[in-house]
C-alpha positions in Angstrom: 81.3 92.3 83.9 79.3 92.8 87.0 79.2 96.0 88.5 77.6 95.3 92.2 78.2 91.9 94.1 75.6 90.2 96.6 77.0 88.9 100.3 75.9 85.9 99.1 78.4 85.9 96.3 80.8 87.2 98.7 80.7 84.2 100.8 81.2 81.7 98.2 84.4 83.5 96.6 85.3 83.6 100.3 85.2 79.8 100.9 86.3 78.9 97.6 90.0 81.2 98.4 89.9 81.0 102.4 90.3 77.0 103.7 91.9 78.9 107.1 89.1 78.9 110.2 91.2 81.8 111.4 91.3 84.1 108.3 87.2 82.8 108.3 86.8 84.7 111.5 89.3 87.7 110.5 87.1 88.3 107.3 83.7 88.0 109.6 85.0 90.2 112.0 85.9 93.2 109.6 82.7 92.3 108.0 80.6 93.1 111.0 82.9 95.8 112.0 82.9 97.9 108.6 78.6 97.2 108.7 78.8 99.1 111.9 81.2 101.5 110.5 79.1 102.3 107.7 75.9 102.3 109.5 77.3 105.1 111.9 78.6 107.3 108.6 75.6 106.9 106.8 76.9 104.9 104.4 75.7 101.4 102.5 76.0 98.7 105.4 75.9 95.5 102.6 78.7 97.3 100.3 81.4 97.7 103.0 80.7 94.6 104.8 81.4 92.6 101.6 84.6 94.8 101.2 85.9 93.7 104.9 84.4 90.2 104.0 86.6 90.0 100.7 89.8 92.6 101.7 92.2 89.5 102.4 90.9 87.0 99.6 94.1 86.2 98.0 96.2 86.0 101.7 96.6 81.9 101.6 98.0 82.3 97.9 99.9 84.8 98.1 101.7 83.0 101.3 104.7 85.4 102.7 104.6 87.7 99.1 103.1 90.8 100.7 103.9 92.7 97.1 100.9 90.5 95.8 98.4 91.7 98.6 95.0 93.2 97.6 96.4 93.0 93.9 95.9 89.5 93.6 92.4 90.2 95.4 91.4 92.4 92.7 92.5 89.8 89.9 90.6 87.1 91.6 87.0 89.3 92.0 88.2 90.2 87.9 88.5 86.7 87.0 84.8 86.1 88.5 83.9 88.9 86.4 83.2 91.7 88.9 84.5 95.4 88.2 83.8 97.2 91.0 86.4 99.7 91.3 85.6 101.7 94.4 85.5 98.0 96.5 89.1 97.4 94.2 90.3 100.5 95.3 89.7 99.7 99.2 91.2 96.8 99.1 94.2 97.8 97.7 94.7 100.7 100.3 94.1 98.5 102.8 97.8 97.7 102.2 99.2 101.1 102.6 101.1 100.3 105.7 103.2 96.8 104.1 106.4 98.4 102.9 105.4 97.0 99.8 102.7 98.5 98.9 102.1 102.0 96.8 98.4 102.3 97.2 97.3 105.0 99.3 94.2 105.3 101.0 92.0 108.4 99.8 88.1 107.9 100.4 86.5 106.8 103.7 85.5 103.4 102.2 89.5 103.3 102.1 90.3 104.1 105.6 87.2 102.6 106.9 89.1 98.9 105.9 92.5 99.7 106.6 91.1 100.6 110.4 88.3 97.8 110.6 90.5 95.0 109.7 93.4 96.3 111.8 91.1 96.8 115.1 89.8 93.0 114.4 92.7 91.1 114.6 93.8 93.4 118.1 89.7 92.9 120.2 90.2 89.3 119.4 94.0 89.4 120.7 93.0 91.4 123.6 90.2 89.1 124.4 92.2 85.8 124.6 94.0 87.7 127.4 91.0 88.1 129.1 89.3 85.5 131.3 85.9 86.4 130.7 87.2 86.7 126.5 84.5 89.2 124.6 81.9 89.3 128.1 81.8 92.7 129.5 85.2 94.2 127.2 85.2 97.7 127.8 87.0 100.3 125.9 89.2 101.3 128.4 91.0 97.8 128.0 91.2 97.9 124.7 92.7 101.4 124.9 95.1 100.5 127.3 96.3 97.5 125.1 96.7 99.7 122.4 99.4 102.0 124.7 101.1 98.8 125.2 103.3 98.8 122.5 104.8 95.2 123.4 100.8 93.7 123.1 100.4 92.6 119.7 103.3 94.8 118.7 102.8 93.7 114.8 99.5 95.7 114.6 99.8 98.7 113.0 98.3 101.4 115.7 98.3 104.5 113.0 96.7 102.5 111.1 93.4 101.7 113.6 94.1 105.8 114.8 93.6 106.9 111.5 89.7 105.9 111.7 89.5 109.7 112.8 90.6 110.7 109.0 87.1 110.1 107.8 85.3 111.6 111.0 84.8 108.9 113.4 86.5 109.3 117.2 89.1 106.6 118.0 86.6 105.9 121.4 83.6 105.8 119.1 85.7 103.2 116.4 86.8 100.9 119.5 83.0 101.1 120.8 81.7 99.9 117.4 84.1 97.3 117.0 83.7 95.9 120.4 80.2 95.4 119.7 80.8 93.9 116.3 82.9 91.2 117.4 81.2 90.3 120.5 77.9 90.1 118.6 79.7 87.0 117.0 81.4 85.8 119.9 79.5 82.0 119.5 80.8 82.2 115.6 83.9 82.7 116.5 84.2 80.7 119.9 84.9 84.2 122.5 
């Protein structure tokens, strides 16, 4: 079993799960966000971007059977012979919110994902609305979005608010992630 995993390694599980441009971008996105994340908490930048990079590996097999979430992620990194249980762990909370689910999220590698991955999906929503997309998003709009309970209304907003659990401001977490995603705007054509 291998205990550590190389982005490199990451990218080919990644493309050999995801055929999906869309969950492509998704993964990038938390990628780049949780790298910015960790940078700012002094944690490992690689290690958490491979866990946003990886967090939704199994999401075209499992199709609509949320129950299967992150715990068919974790068999599929098992079957390529990785144990690596604090990037299992993660990913597994990541799921907290799906009434499925009965992991909880405990460390800040756990909460870290859950928030990244939830804020990604809502910049790139609140940049399609925008007519300049990711050039020049300020926070404010992104906050205001976020008040908007009808915009996006299937992202989970506790779930992007609880970035503050592991010491990061929800105005310092929506700066970061602006950043993150619009440093990839060409990838992801914003």
């Amino acid at each position: 079993m291998k205990n550590s995993i190389t982005r490199e390694e990451a990218w080919e599980l990644l493309n050999k799960h995801i055929k999906k441009q869309e969950m492509i971008f998704h993964a990038r996105e938390s990628e780049e966000i949780m790298r910015k994340v960790a940078e700012k908490m002094n944690e490992d930048p690689e290690f958490w971007g491979i866990c946003g990079l990886l967090h939704d590996l199994d999401y075209e097999e499992i199709g609509e059977d949320y129950a299967k979430h992150g715990i068919r992620t974790v068999e599929i990194l098992k079957e390529e012979g990785y144990e690596i249980p604090e990037m299992f762990q993660a990913i597994l909370a990541h799921t907290e919110a799906l009434e499925e689910s009965e992991q909880k999220r405990e460390s800040k590698l756990d909460f870290a994902l859950a928030s990244s991955e939830t804020i990604s999906g809502f910049i790139v929503a609140v940049a399609l609305m925008r007519p300049t997309k990711l050039d020049g998003m300020k926070p404010k709009s992104v906050k205001k979005k976020l008040k908007d309970k009808a915009f996006a209304a299937k992202v989970n907003r506790e779930m992007i608010n609880d970035i503050e659990k592991i010491g990061l401001s929800r105005d310092e977490f929506i700066v970061l992630a602006i950043e993150a995603v619009s440093g990839m705007k060409e990838e992801i054509g914003l």
